[in-house]
Structure formats: C-alpha cells, structure tokens
C-alpha positions as CSV (number, residue, x, y, z in Angstrom):
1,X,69.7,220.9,20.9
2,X,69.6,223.2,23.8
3,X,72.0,222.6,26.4
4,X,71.3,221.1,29.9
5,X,70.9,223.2,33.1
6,X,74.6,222.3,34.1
7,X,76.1,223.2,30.6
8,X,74.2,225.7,30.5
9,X,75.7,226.5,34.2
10,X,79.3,225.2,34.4
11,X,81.1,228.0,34.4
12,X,79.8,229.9,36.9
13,X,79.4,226.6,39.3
14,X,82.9,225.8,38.6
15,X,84.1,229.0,39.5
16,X,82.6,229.4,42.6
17,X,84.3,225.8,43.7
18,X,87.2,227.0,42.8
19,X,86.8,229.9,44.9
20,X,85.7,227.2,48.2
21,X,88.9,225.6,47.7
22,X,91.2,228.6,47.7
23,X,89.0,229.8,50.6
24,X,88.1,232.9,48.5
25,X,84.7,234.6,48.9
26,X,82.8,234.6,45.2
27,X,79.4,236.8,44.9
28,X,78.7,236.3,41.3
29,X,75.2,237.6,41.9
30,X,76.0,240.7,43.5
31,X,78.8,241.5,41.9
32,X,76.8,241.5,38.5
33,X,74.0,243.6,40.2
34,X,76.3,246.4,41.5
35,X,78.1,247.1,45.1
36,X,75.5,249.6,45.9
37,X,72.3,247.1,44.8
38,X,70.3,247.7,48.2
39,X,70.0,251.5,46.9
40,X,70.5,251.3,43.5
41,X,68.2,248.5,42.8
42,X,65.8,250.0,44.9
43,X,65.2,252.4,42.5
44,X,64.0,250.1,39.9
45,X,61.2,248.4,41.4
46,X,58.1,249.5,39.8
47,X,57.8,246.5,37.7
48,X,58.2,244.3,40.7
49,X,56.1,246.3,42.4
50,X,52.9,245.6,40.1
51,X,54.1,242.0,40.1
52,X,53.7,241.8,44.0
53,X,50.6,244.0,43.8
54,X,49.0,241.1,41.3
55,X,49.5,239.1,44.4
56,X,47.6,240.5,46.8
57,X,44.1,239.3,48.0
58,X,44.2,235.9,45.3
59,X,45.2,232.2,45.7
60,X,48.7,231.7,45.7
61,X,48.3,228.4,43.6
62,X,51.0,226.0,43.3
63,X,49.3,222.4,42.2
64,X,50.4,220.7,45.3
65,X,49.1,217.7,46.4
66,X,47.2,216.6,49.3
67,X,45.0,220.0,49.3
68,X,42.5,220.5,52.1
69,X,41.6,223.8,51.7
70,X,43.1,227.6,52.0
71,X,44.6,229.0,54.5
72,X,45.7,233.1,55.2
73,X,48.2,233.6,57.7
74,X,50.1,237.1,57.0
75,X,49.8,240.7,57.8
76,X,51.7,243.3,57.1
77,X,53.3,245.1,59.6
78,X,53.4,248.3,57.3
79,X,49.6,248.1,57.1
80,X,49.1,247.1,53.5
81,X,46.0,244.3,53.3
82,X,48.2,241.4,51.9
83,X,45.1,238.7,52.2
84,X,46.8,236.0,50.2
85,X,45.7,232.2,50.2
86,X,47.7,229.4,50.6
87,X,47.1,225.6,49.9
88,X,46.8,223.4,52.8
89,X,48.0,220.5,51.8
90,X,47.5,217.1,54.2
91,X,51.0,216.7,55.6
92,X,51.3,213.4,54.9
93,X,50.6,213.7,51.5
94,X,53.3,216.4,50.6
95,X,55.9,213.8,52.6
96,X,54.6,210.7,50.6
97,X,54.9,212.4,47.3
98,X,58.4,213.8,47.9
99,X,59.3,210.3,48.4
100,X,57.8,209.3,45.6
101,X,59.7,212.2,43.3
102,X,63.0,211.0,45.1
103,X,64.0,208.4,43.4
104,X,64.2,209.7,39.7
105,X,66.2,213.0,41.5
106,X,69.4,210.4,42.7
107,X,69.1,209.0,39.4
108,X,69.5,212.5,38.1
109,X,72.9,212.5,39.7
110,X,74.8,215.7,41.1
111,X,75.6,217.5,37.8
112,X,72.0,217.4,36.9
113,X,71.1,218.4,40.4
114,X,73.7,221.3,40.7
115,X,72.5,222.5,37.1
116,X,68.8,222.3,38.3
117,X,69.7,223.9,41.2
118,X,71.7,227.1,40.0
119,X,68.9,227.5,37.5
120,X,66.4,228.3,40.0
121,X,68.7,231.0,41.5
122,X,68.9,232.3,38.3
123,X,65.3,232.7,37.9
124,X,64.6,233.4,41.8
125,X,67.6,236.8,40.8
126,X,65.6,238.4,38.2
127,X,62.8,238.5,40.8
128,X,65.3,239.6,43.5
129,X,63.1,243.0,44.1
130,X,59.5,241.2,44.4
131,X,61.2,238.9,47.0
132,X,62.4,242.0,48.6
133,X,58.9,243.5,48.7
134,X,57.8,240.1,50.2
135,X,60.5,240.0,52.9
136,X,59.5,243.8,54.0
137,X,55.6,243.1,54.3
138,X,55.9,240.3,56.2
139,X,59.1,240.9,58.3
140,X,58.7,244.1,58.8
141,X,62.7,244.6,57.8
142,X,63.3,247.6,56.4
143,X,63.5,247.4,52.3
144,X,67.1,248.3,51.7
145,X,67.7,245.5,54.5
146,X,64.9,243.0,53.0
147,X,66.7,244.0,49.6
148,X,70.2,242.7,50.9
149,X,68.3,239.7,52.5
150,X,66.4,238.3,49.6
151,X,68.3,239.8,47.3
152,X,71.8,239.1,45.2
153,X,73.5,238.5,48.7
154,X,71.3,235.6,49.6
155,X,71.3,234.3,46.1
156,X,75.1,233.9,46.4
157,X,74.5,232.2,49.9
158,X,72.7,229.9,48.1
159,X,74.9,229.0,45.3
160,X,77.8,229.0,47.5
161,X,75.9,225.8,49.4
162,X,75.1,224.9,45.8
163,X,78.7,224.8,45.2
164,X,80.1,223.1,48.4
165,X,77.4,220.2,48.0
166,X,78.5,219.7,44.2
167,X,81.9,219.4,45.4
168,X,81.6,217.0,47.7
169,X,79.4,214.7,45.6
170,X,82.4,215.2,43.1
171,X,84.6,213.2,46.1
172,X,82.4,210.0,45.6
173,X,84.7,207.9,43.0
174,X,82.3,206.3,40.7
175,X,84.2,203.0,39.8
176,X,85.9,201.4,42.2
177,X,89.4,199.0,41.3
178,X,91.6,197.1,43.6
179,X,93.3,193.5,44.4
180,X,93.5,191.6,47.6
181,X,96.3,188.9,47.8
182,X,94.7,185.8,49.5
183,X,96.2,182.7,50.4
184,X,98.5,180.7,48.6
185,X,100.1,183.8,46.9
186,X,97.1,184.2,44.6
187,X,95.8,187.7,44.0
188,X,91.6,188.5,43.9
189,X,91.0,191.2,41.5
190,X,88.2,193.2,42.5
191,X,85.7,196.1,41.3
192,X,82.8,198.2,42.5
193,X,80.7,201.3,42.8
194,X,80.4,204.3,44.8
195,X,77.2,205.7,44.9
196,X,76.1,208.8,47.0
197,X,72.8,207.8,48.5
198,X,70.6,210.7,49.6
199,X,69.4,210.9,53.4
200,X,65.8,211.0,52.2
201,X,62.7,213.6,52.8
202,X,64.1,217.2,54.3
203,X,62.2,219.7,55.8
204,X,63.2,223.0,55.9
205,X,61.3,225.3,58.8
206,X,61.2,229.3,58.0
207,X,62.0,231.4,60.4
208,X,59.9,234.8,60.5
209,X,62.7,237.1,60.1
210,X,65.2,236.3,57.6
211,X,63.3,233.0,55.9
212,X,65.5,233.2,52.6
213,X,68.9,234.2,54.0
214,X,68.1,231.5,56.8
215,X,66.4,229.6,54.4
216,X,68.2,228.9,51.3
217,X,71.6,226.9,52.3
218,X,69.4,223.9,53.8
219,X,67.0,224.1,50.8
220,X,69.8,223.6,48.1
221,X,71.8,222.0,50.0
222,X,69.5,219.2,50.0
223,X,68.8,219.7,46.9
224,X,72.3,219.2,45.1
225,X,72.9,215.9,47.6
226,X,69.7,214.6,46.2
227,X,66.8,215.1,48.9
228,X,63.4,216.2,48.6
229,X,62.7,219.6,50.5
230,X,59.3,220.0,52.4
231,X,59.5,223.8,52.9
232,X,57.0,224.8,56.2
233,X,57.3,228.6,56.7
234,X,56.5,230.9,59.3
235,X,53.0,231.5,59.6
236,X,54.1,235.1,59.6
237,X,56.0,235.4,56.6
238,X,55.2,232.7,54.2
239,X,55.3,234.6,51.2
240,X,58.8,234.8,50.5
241,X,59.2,231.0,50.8
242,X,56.1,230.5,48.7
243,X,57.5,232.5,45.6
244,X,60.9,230.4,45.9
245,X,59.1,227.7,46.2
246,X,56.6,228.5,43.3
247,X,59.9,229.0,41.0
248,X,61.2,225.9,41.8
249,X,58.8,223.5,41.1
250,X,58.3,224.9,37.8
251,X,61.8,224.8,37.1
252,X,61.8,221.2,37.9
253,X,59.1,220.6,35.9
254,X,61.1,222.3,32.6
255,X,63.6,219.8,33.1
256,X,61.9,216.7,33.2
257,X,61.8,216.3,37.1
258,X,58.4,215.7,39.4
259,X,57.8,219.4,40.8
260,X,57.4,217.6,44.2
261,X,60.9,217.5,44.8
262,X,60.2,221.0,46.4
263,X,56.7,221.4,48.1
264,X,55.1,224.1,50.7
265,X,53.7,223.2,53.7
266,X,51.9,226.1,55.5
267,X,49.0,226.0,57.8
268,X,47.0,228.3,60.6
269,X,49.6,228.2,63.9
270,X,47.6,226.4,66.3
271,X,47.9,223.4,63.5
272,X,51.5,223.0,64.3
273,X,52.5,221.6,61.1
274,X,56.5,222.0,61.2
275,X,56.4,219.9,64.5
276,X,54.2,217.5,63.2
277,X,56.3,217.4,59.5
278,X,59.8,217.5,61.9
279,X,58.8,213.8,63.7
280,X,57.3,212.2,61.0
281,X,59.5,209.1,60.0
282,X,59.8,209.4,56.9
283,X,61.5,213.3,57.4
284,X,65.3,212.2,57.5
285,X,66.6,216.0,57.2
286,X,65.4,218.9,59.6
287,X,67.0,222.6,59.0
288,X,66.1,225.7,61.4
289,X,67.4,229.1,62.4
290,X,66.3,230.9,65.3
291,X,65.6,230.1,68.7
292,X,67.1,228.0,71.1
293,X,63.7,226.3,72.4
294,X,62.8,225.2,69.7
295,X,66.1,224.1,68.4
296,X,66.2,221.8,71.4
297,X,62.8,220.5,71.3
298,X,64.3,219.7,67.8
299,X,67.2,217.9,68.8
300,X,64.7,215.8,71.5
301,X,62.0,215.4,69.3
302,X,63.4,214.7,65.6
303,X,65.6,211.6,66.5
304,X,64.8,210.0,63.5
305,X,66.6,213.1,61.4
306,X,69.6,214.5,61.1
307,X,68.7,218.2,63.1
308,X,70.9,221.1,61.3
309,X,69.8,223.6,64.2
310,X,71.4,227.0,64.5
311,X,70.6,228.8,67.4
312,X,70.2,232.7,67.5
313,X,71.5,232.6,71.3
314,X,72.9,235.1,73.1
315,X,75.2,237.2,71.3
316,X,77.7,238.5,73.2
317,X,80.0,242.0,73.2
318,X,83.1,241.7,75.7
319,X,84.5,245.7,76.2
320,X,88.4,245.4,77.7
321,X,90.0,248.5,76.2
322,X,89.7,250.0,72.7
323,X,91.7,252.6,70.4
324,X,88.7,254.3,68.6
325,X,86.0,255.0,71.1
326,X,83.4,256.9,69.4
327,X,83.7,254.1,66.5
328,X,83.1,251.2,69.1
329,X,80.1,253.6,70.5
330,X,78.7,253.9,67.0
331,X,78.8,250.3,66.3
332,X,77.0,249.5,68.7
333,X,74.1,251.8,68.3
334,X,73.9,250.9,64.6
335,X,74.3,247.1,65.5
336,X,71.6,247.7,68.4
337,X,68.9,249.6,66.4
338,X,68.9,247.3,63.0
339,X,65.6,246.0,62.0
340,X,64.4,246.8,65.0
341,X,66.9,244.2,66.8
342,X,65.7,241.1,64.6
343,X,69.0,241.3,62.4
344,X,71.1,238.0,63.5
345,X,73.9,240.3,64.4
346,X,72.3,242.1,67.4
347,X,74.1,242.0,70.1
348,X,72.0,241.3,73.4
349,X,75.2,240.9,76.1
350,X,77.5,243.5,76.5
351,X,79.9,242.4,79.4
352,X,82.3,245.4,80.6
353,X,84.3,245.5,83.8
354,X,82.4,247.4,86.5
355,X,85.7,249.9,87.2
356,X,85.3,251.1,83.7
357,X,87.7,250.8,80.8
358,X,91.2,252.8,79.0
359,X,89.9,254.6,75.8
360,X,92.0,256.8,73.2
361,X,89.7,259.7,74.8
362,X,90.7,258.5,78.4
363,X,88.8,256.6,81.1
364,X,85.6,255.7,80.4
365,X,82.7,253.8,83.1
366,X,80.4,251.8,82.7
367,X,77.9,254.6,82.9
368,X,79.7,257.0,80.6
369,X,79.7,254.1,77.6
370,X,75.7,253.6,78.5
371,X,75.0,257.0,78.2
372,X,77.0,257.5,75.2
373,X,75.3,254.8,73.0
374,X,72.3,256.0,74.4
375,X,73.0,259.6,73.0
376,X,74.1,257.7,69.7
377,X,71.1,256.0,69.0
378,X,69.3,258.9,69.5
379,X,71.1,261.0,66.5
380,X,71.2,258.0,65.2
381,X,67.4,258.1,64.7
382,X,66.5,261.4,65.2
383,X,65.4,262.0,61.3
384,X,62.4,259.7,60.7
385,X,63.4,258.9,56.8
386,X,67.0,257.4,58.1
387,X,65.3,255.8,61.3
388,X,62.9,254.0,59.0
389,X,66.0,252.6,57.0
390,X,67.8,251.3,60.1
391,X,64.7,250.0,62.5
392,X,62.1,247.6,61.4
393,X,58.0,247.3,61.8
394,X,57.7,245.2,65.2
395,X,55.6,242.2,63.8
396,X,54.8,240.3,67.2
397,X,53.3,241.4,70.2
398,X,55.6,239.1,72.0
399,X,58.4,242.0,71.1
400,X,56.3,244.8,72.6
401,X,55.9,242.5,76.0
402,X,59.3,242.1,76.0
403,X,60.8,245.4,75.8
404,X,58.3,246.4,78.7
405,X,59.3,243.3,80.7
406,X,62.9,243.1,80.3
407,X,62.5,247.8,81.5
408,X,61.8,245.8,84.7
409,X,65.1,244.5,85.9
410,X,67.3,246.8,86.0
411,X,68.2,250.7,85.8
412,X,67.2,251.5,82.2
413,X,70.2,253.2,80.1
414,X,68.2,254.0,77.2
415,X,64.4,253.7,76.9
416,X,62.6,252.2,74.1
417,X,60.2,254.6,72.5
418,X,57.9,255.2,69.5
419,X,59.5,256.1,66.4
420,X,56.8,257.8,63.4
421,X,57.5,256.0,59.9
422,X,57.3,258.9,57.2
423,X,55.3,256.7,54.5
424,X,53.6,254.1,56.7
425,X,51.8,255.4,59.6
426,X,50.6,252.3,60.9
427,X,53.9,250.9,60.7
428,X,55.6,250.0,65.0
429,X,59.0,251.1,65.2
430,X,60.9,251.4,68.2
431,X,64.1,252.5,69.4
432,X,66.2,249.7,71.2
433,X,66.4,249.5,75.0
434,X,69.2,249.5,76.9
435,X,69.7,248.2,80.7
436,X,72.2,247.9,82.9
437,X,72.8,244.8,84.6
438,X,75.0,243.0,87.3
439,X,76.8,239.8,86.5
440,X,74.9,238.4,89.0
441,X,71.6,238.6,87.1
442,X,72.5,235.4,84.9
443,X,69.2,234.7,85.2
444,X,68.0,238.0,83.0
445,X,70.8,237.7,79.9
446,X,71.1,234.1,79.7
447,X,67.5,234.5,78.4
448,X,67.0,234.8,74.5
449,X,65.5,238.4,74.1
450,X,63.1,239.3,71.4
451,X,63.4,242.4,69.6
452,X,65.9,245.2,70.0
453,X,66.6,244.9,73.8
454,X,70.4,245.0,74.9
455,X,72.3,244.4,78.4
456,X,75.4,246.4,79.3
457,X,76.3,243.2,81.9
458,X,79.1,244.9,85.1
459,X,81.5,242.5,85.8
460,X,84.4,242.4,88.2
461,X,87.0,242.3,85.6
462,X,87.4,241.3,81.8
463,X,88.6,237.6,83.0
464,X,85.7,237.7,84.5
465,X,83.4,238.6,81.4
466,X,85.2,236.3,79.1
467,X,84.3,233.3,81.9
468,X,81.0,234.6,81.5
469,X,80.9,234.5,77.4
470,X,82.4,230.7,77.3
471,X,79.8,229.7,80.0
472,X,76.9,231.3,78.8
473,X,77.6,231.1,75.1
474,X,78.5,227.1,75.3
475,X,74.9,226.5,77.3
476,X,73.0,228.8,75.1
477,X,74.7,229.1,71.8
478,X,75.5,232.6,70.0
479,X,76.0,233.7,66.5
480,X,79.1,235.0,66.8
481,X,80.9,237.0,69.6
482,X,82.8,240.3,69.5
483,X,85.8,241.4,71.9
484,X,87.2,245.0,72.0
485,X,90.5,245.3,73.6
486,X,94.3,246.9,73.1
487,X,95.9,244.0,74.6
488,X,97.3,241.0,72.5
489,X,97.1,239.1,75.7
490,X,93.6,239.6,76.0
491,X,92.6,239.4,72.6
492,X,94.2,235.9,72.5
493,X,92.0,234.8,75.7
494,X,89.3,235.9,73.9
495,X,90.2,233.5,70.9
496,X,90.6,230.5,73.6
497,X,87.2,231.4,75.5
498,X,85.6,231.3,71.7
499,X,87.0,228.2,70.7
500,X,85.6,226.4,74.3
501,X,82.0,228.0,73.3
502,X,82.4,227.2,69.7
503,X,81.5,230.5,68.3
504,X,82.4,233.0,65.6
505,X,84.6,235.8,66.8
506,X,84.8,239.2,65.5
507,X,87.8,241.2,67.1
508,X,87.6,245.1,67.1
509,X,85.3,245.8,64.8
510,X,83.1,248.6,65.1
511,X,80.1,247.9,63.0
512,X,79.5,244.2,63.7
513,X,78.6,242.8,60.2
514,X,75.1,242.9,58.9
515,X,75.2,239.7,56.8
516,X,78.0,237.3,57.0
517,X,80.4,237.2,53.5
518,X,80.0,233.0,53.7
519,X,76.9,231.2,53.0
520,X,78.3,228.0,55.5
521,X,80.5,229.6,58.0
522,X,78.0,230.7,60.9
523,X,75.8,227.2,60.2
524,X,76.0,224.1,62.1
525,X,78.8,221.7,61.1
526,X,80.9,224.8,60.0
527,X,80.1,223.8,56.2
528,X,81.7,220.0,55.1
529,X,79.1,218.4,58.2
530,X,76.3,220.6,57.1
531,X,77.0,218.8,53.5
532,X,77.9,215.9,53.9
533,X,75.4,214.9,56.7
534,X,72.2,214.9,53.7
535,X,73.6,211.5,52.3
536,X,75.6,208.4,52.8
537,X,77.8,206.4,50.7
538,X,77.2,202.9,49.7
539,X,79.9,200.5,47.9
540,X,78.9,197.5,46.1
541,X,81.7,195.2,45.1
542,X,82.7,192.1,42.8
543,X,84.8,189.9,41.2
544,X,86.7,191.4,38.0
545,X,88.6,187.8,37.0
546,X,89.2,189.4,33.6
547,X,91.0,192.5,34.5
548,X,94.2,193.0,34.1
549,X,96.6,193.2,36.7
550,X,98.3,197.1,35.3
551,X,94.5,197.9,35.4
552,X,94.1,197.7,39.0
553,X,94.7,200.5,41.8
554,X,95.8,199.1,45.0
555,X,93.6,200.7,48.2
C-alpha cells in the first residue's frame, strides 16, 4: 500500500521543526534547486514556457462551484495578449461549500493536514518556473525576481508556516488525566480530550505584486490548523494564485478530501468581491499584505474575523554616521530601483540630519548623499539588459500619477525617467525618483507611496529622525526599518525607537534584503499569533471511576 502524504513527508516536515525550535533557517527547496536558482533555473525554462503558453487565450477551468460566468481581468505589462478566463463563481456559494468540505478536513487531523499540505508544495516546486512566468506577466517583476518570488524561496516560506502550524497542533495533548480531591478526603478521578477546533472559512486576499510570497503563509497556514481557504486575487495578477490554487484542489482530491477546501474567487474590480467575501459571517479568517487603507478598512469592517493584516507602510532609512560610504550609497540605489520600487523592501523615508553626516571618505551633506545615489542609480541602470533585471514593468497608472505628483513637492534629487526594455518594447520601466524633503512635510512621507518614489527627509538632528521613525512608523506601520550609524549609543536608540514602533530593524546593512530568510518573522503576530489565532481549543471532560490512582497526572 502506498504510503500517506505525511509518511510519505515526515522527514522533511520534521526537519524543518526542528530547525523552528533551534531558531535555525531550513530552505529544503532551495537548497535542492541550487544557490544560484534565479539564474541558473532561468535557463531551463522552455518546457515551462510551452506550459504557460498552453495557457494563454483558454478557460482556466477549475470545477468550482457556484459558476456565473467568465471573467478576464489581466494584462501583461510586457505586452504579451494573456486573455485567460476565469470562473466567476457566486460568492456565497464558494463560502457555503468550504464549510461544507470543513468538517471531514478537522477530522483529517494535523498529520493528515501537514502531509496534504507539503504535498502540494511539492507539486506547486516542479512548476516553480511556470509560476515564475505567471508572476512576471502579470506583476510586471522582473523574471529572475518573479523566479526568487514564486519560486524555491517562496516554497520554503510556505512549508516553514507549514511546519510552525504542525507544531503547534502537536502542543494540543490528546487525552487528558487528572484527580481533584473533594470533600471528605475523597479523590474524583477525572479524564478528557483536547481537540484543536479550527476557526472556520479563511480568506486569503492577493496582493498584485508579490501574491505567492505574500500569499502562501496565510494559505497553509490555515490549511495545516484545519480551515478552508477562499483564495480572492488581485484582479491584476490572478494567475499565479489560480495555478496554486488549481494544484491544490486536485491534490486534495488524490487524497480523499472535497477539493473545496481550497477555492478561487476572482471577479471584474468594480464587483468588489474580496470586501464582500472579507464581511461575510461565515469568513472567520482574513489574511492581506499591502496597504495600509485597506488593512484598516479591514480591521473596521471584518469584526467578525480574525484580521492577519500586514501593512507595507512606510519604510524608513535613518542615516547618523557610517564606515563604508559608497556601500551605504549603493544599497540604496539597488534597494530604490528593484522592481521598479514594488519590492517590499523599498525604502520610501530616508531621514538624515540637515548639517550632514561623518563618513570614512569625510563629511558628507545632505546634498552630496542625494547626488551620489542619484549618480548611482544612473550606472546602476545605464545598460538596458541589467536595468531590465533590476526595474519592473509599471502595471498601474496609479504609479505613473504618483511619480509625477509626488516631483511636485519638493526639490527633485533624481528624476524619474523612461528606461527602453531590450526584449519587450512595450514594456514601462522607470528609474526611481528621488526628492528632498523637510521634516516638516509630514504630511508628504507619512503618505504610502506607489511605485519607486523615495524621500531623503532633513532633520535637525538624528534624535530627531529616530522621534520621527517611532512616530510615523507606529501610526503607519513599516516592514522593517534600517539605521546606519558608528555609534553604539545610537545604534542602541535605534533598537529602543523600533521596539516602541514595533518594527523589524536592520542595522548597517548596505543592501537591504530582497526577501526576508523567515517565512513568519515580518507577519503579524511575529509567527506563534499568526498560528495559533486560526483555531481554538476545546476540552471535554468526565468521570474515569475505574482508573487507577498511579494512572493519573496531577494538573
């Protein structure tokens, strides 16, 4: 007899909770692909290339429930005709039916789950370079970058939720033994049961940038606790979602389960299905990435869910002093111009005092560090075959309106220009703006920019812009801040100011991070929350007369 998904699985899904608990970082799935996979596996996508090609212009069928009709919503910003069809499925029905599937998945119980679960990464990795392909014509995200985001590196995101949900649903004691001593010195023998009891129907909303890398820790997350998952992509870039989704089901269905455990939701904009599916009462889970608006109309609107809402915010540079000046400069033109600022590492704020800064190379001003970047980004991009694997196809015209707006208020550092794509001539790149701003235009940079646009803020002093970071990061949320400095004195102010925000720091690094090494670290709840908030534990006890006393466990 052929072994279940978790025998099949349990080394691999043991080994990466092994690594949790030691706080090691495991990347089983890029580790067997190769350190160089982005370039490497780039190389080898002609086979994937004809399967996304067979995808074009047809129905993307799924046997959904619920179906109304078909609905195309994607273009690609690279100017290849994608013109693929979509069920639209009635809401309500996809929500119904996943309750319906939800009580054989509990059943299943969290072995089962986690076995189901790493199976469909497995499958979703051998198709890592059509997802890649999917990311890049409907992101816009350059391939090596859409590689790295739909790739190996977001499978192991994936499995590490896997992993960490597994784990806790390992905590929950099955059998429950104890004794209470009542009066008249006679003792009550007791048992019970423990049983992890999911939240109920989750719904996952895509963001239009990263929808996998975003995507997948809320999806199997719920999974492995036992919930449903309505997925309801970004009208913009459904495709990647809708393979995952496609591979899921029928995995599901291979092992016995209803293949409406995991359905897709998408429908034309101006429907508004993810705020429809997000208040519906019977949606008990809610996970989004990206902006702040909308994770707060979350947060107001979805009060009968639990809201796992990560804001993009307002990520935030502070410059105080720095040993390696021409690295710092670098990093920041690299960081700046990366898929065309849509990478979640972008910084937007960079606060530096206005009487300039102490540098291994000597003073440097505020107008000396603009111009330099400036200059950087320029050689940076100045040979169109490496600019087109650093910058990204601008999908949304609300990016185009932004870079010309946010030109407006202030002296402009480093304008944002055309930039020709070797291979795709329709293709929109553009160079990242730069502006120079005064702190007193807290109005401009507390605003979430689209697109590549960055502020180099003047403050009076670096006490100054770290007040600034833990006042405008706690309001508005960030992804992570980044301090530059020398000083031990200041680097521990900038720890302090990051704890009262409740943000990531990363401390003198030139080339802030493209993709963080954890799958839970920069998401809501900091990991155990983000887990343990999908279900509740219930206890059911009773009498054990017959049990003998050396049998019991005092709690």
């Amino acid at each position: 007899m052929r072994p279940g998904p978790y025998e099949r699985h349990r080394e691999l899904l043991q080994s990466v909770v092994r690594a949790i608990a030691a706080g090691e970082c495991r990347r089983p799935f890029t580790e067997a692909t190769g350190q160089d996979a982005a370039d490497a596996g780039m190389r080898s996508t002609r086979t994937a290339g004809k399967v996304f090609r067979s995808l074009l212009g047809r129905s993307f069928d799924l046997g959904q429930p619920g179906e109304l009709g078909r609905v195309r919503t994607e273009s690609s910003p690279y100017g290849v005709p994608l013109a693929i069809s979509y069920p639209r499925c009635d809401p309500a029905e996809l929500v119904a039916a996943a309750g319906r599937a939800a009580a054989g998945w509990r059943t299943a119980g969290p072995y089962q789950r986690a076995g189901v679960a790493v199976e469909i990464l497995r499958r979703l990795n051998t198709r890592s370079h059509e997802l890649a392909l999917a990311v890049h014509h409907t992101t816009g995200q350059p391939l090596q970058a859409a590689f790295r985001a739909a790739g190996p590196r977001a499978q192991d995101r994936a499995l590490e939720a896997v992993a960490q949900a597994f784990a806790e649903s390992e905590r929950v004691p099955a059998d429950l033994r104890w004794e209470s001593a009542e009066r008249g010195g006679r003792t009550l023998a007791l048992r019970g049961t423990c049983t992890l009891v999911p939240r109920g129907v989750s719904l996952l909303v895509g963001c239009p940038d990263f929808p996998l890398w975003n995507g997948y820790p809320g999806l199997f997350a719920s999974l492995v606790t036992g919930n449903p998952v309505v997925v309801a992509p970004h009208p913009r870039s459904v495709l990647p979602l809708a393979i995952t989704v496609r591979v899921a089901r029928q995995v599901l269905a291979e092992a016995g389960h209803s293949p409406d455990l995991v359905t897709l939701a998408v429908a034309e904009p101006e429907r508004q299905v993810h705020r429809r599916l997000a208040t519906d009462p019977a949606v008990r889970i809610v996970d989004f990435t990206g902006s702040a608006r909308f994770a707060d109309w979350l947060e107001q609107h979805a009060r009968q869910a639990a809201v796992f809402a990560n804001r993009t915010g307002l990520n935030t540079v502070v410059v105080d002093s720095t040993d390696d000046y021409r690295g710092l400069v670098r990093g920041l033109a690299l960081s700046s111009c990366r898929c065309n600022g849509t990478v979640r590492t972008t910084p937007q704020n960079i606060l530096v005092p206005e009487g300039g800064f102490p540098t291994d190379e000597g003073h440097r001003t505020l107008r000396d560090l603009g111009a330099d970047v400036g200059d950087a980004v320029d050689r940076l991009l100045g040979h169109p075959v490496r600019a087109a694997r650093v910058l990204g196809a601008v999908t949304a015209g609300e990016v185009r309106d932004a870079l010309a707006e946010a030109a407006r208020h202030g002296p402009v550092l480093h304008a944002s220009g055309s930039v020709p794509h070797p291979d795709h001539p329709a293709a929109d790149l553009r160079s990242p703006l730069l502006v120079r701003l005064r702190a007193s235009d807290e109005r401009v940079y507390t605003r979430e920019w689209p697109g590549a646009i960055s502020f180099l803020v003047g403050t009076d002093s670096t006490s100054q812009s770290l007040a600034l970071l833990r006042h405008t990061v706690a309001r508005h949320g960030a992804l992570y801040a980044s301090v530059h400095s020398t000083d031990p004195l200041v680097l521990a102010a900038a720890e302090t100011a990051a704890l009262d925000a409740g943000v990531h720091l990363v401390e003198n690094l030139d080339d802030l991070p493209a993709d963080p090494s954890s799958a839970l670290a920069d998401l809501p709840g900091g990991g155990a929350h983000f887990i343990t908030g999908r279900f509740r534990v219930v206890r059911s006890r009773r009498h054990a007369p017959q049990v003998a006393a050396a049998e019991l466990i005092n709690v």
